[in-house]
C-alpha positions as CSV (number, residue, x, y, z in Angstrom):
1,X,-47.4,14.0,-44.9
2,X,-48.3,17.0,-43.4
3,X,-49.9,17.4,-39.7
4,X,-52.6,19.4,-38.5
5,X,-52.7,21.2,-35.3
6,X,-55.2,19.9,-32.8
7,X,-57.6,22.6,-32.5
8,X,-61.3,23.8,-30.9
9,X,-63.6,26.2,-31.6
10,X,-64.0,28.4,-28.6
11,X,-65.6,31.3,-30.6
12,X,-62.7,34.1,-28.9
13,X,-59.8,34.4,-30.7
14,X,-56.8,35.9,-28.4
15,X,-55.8,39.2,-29.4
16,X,-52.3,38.4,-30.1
17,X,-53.1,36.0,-32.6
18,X,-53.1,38.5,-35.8
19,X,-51.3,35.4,-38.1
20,X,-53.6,34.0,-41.5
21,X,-51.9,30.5,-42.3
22,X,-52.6,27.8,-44.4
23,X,-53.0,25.4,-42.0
24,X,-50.4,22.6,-43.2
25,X,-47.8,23.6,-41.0
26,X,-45.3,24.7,-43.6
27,X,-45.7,28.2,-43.4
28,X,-45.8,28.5,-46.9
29,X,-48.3,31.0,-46.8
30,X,-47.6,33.2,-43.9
31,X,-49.0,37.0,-44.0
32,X,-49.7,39.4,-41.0
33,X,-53.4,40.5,-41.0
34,X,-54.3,43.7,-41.1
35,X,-56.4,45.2,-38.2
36,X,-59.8,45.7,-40.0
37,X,-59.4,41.8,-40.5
38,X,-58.3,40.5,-37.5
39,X,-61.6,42.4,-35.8
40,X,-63.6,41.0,-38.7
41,X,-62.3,37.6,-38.4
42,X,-62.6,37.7,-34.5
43,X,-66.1,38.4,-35.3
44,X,-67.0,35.9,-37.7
45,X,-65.4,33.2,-35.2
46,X,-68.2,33.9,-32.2
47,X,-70.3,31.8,-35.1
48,X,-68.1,29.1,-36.4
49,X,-66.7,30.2,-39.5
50,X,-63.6,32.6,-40.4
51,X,-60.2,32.1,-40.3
52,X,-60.0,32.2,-36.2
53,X,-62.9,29.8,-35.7
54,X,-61.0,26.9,-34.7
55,X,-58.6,28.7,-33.4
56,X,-57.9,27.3,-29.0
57,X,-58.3,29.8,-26.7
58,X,-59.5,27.8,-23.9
59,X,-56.0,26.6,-22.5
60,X,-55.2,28.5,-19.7
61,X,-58.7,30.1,-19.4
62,X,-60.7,29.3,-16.4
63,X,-64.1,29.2,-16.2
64,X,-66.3,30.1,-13.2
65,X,-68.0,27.8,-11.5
66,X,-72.1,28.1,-11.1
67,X,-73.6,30.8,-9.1
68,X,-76.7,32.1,-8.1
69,X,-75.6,35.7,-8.0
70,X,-74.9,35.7,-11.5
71,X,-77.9,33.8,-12.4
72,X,-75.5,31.0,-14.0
73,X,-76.3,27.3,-13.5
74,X,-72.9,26.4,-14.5
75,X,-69.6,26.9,-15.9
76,X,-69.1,30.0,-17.3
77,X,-66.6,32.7,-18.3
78,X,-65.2,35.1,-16.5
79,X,-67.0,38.7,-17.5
80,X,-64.3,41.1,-15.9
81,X,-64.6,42.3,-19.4
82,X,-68.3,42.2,-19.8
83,X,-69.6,46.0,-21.1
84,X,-72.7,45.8,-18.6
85,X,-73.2,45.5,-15.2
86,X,-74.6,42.6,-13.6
87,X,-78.4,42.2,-13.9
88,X,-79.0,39.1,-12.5
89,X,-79.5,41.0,-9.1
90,X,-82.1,43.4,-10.2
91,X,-84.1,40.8,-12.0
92,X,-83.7,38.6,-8.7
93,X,-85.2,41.7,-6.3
94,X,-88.1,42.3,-8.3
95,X,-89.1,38.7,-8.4
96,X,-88.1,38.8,-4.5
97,X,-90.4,41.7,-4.1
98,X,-93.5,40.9,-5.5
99,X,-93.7,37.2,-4.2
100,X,-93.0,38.1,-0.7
101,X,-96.1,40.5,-0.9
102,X,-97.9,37.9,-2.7
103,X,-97.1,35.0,-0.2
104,X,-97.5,36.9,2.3
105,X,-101.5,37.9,1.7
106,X,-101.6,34.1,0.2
107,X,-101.0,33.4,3.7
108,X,-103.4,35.6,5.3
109,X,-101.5,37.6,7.0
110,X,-103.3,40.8,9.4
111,X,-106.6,39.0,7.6
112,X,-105.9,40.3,4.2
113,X,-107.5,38.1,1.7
114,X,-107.5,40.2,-2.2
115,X,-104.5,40.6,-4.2
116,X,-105.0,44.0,-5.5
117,X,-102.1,45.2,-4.1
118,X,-99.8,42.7,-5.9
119,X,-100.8,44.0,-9.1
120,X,-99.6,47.2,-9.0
121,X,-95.6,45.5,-8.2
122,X,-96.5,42.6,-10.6
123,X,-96.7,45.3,-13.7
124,X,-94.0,48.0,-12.4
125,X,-91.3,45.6,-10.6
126,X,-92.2,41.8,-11.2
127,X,-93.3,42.3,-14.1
128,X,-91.3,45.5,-16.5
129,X,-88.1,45.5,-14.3
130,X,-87.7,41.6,-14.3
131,X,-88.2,41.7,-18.0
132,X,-85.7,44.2,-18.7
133,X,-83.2,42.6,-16.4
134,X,-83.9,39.0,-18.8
135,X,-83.1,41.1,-21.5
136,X,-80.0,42.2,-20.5
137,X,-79.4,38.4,-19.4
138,X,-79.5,37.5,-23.0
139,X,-77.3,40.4,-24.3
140,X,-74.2,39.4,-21.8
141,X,-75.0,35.9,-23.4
142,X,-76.4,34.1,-20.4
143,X,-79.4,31.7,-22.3
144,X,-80.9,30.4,-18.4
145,X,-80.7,33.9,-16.7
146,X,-82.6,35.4,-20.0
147,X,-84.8,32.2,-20.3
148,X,-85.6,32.3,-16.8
149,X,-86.0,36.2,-15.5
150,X,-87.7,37.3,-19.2
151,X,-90.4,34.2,-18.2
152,X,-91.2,35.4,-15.2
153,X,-91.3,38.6,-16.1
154,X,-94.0,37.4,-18.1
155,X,-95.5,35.8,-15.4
156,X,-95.7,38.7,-13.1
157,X,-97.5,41.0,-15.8
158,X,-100.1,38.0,-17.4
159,X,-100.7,37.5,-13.3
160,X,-101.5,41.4,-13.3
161,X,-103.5,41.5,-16.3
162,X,-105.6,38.6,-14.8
163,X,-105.9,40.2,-11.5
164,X,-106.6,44.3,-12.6
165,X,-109.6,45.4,-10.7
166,X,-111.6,47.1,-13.2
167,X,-109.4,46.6,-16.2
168,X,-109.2,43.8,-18.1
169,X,-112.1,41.6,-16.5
170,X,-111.2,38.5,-17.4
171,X,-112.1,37.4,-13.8
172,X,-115.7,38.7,-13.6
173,X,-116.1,37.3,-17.5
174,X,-115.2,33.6,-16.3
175,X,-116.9,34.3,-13.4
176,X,-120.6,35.2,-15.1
177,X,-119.6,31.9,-17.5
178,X,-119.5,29.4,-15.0
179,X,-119.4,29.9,-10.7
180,X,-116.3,27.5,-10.9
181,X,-114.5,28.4,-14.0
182,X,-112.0,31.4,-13.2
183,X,-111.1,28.8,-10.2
184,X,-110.2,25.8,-12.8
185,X,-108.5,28.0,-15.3
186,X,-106.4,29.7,-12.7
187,X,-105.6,26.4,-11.6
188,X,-104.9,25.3,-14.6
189,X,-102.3,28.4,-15.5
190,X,-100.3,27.3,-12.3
191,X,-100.2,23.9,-13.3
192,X,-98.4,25.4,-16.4
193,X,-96.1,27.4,-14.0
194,X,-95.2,24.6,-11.9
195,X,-94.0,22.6,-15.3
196,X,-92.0,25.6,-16.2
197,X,-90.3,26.0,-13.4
198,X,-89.9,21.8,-13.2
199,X,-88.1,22.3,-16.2
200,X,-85.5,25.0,-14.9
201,X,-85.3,23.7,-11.6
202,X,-83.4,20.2,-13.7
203,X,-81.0,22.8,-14.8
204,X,-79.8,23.7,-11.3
205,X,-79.0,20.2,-10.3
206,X,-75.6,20.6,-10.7
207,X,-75.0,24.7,-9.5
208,X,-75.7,25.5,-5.4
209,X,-77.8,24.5,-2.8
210,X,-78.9,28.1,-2.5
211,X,-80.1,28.4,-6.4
212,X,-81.3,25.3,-6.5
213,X,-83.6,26.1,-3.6
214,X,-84.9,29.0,-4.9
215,X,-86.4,27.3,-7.4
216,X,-87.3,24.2,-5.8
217,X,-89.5,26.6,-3.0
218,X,-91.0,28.4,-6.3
219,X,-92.1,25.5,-7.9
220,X,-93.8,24.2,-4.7
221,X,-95.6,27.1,-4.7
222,X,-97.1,26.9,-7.9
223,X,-98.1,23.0,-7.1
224,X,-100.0,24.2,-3.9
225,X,-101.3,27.1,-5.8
226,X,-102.6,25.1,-8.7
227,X,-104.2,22.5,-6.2
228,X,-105.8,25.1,-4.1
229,X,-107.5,26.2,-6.7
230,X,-108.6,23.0,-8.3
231,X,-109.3,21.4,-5.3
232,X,-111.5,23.9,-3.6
233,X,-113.2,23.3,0.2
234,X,-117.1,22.9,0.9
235,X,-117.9,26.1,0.0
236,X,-116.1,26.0,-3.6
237,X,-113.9,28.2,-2.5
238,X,-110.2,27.8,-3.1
239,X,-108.7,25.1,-0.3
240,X,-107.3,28.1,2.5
241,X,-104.4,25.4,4.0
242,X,-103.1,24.7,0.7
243,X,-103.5,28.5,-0.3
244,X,-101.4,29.3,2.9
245,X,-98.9,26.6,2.2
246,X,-98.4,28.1,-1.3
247,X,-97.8,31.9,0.8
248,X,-95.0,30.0,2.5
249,X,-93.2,28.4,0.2
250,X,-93.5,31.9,-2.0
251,X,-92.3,33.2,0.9
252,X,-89.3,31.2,1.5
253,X,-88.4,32.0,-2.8
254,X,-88.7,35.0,-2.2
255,X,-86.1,35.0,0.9
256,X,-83.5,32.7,-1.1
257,X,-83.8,35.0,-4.2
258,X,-83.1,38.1,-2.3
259,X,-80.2,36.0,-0.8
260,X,-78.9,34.9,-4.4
261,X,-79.2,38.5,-5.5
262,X,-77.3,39.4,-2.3
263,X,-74.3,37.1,-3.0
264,X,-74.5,38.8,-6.6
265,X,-73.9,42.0,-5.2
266,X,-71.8,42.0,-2.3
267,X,-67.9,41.3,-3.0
268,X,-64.6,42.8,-1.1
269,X,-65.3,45.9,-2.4
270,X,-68.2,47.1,-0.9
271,X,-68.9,44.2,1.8
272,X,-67.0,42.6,5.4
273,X,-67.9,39.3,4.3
274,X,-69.1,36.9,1.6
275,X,-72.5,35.6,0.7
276,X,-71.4,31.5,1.1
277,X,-73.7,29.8,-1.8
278,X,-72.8,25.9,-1.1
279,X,-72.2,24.0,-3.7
280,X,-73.6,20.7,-3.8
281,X,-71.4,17.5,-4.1
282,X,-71.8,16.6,-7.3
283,X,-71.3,20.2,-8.6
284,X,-68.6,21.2,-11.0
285,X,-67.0,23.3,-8.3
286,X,-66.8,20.3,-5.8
287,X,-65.3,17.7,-8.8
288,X,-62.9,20.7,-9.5
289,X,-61.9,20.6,-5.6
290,X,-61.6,17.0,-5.2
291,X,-59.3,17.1,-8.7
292,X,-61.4,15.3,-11.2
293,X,-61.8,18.0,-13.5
294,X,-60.4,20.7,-14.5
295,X,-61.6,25.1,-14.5
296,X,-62.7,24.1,-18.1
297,X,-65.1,21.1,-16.7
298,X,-62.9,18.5,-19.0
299,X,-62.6,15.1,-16.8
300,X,-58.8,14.5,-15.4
301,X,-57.1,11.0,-15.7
């Protein structure tokens, strides 16, 4: 009876393997592929089907453990031979960027109290540039990073619509509805926010304390922001302490995502040291360290 090889789809055929079989381990039907095929089959074996798709090129090929710097949550393969650059640092700045100014009139600071400024970084760097970079995410075939930075891309620019002095005046329309309404809607688009970022805070469990926190700080901020605003003070205003707790914890995002963008940019080549990201206990990188698994995240005996 003939045997089959034991094999799994890894969608990345080895360019060595340039052989079309019959699969019964006979080699009955044995014929060199031409060039023009092999690409074609390599191709058609990113999506399952083709002559490589099953084809095992996974022993022998580590993956990388989860970092911030490269916007990855988890395993992942090494893109030495990725055609891009990086953009998980760019998309990291401008979010940096535009929630430290944010925070930091959220909390007041030097008595300034409106916005306005924010919305000019929230359409140009927050908003366009942070887009672009989750863009970019999804073409080196990163599914959080381009999840992630293209959302709060979005963010960044529905926040400036909202916001445009002048413009759009969605503000001033709630406002002649209802004295209260902009207030509970606002509140009520944070509340969204904070879920959003709930959801992709889960998927950092198991990557480094410094990605992990980044999130955890952002989604913070959205909580204090949304009950700020739906919990006003006496004079149905927005609640100042938990506006200025929200400014903080933006605050400290912003820090940690300039950090995690640092790490993503700084290697031997052009830096004395290493950004250290810390990965938790439970990470894949620690189980790897203390031999339970292997680079490929498969449990050891």
């Amino acid at each position: 009876m003939a045997t089959h090889t034991n094999t799994e789809f890894t969608g990345n055929a080895p360019d060595n393997y340039n052989k079309e079989t019959n699969g019964n381990g006979d080699g009955s039907l044995n014929r060199e592929m031409t060039h023009e095929e092999h690409q074609t089959a390599k191709a058609a074996a990113r999506f399952g089907y083709g002559p490589l798709a099953h084809v095992n090129t996974a022993s022998g090929e580590e993956r990388l453990p989860a970092f911030g710097g490269e916007f990855q949550p988890g395993l992942y393969k090494s893109v030495k031979d990725r055609g891009i650059a990086n953009p998980a640092p760019l998309g990291l700045s401008a979010f940096a960027l535009t929630t430290f100014v944010l925070g930091l009139i959220n909390m007041g600071t030097r008595g300034l109290t409106a916005p306005n400024l924010v919305v000019g970084l929230a359409f140009g760097y927050g908003g366009l540039v942070q887009l672009l970079a989750g863009m970019w995410e999804m073409a080196v075939g990163n599914t959080f990073g381009a999840t992630a930075l293209s959302s709060y891309g979005g963010f960044w620019l529905s926040f400036a619509v909202i916001l445009t002095p002048g413009g759009f005046d969605i503000q001033a329309q709630l406002a002649a509805t209802s004295a209260n309404e902009f207030y509970d809607e606002f509140g009520l688009y944070f509340i969204g926010w904070f879920l959003f970022t709930t959801m992709i805070l889960v998927c950092t469990l198991r990557s480094t304390v410094a990605f992990f926190s980044l999130f955890f700080t952002l989604d913070m901020a959205f909580m204090l922001l949304a009950i700020g605003y739906l919990h006003r003070d006496a004079m149905d205003a927005p609640n100042p302490p938990v506006i200025k707790a929200a400014g903080f914890f933006a605050l400290l995002a912003a820090f940690l995502a300039w950090y995690n963008a640092l790490a993503g940019i700084a290697d031997d080549s052009n830096s004395f040291f290493i950004i250290p990201v810390a990965h938790f206990p439970w990470s894949i990188k620690a189980m790897q360290e203390k031999g339970k698994i292997d680079t490929a995240g498969n449990k050891l005996a």
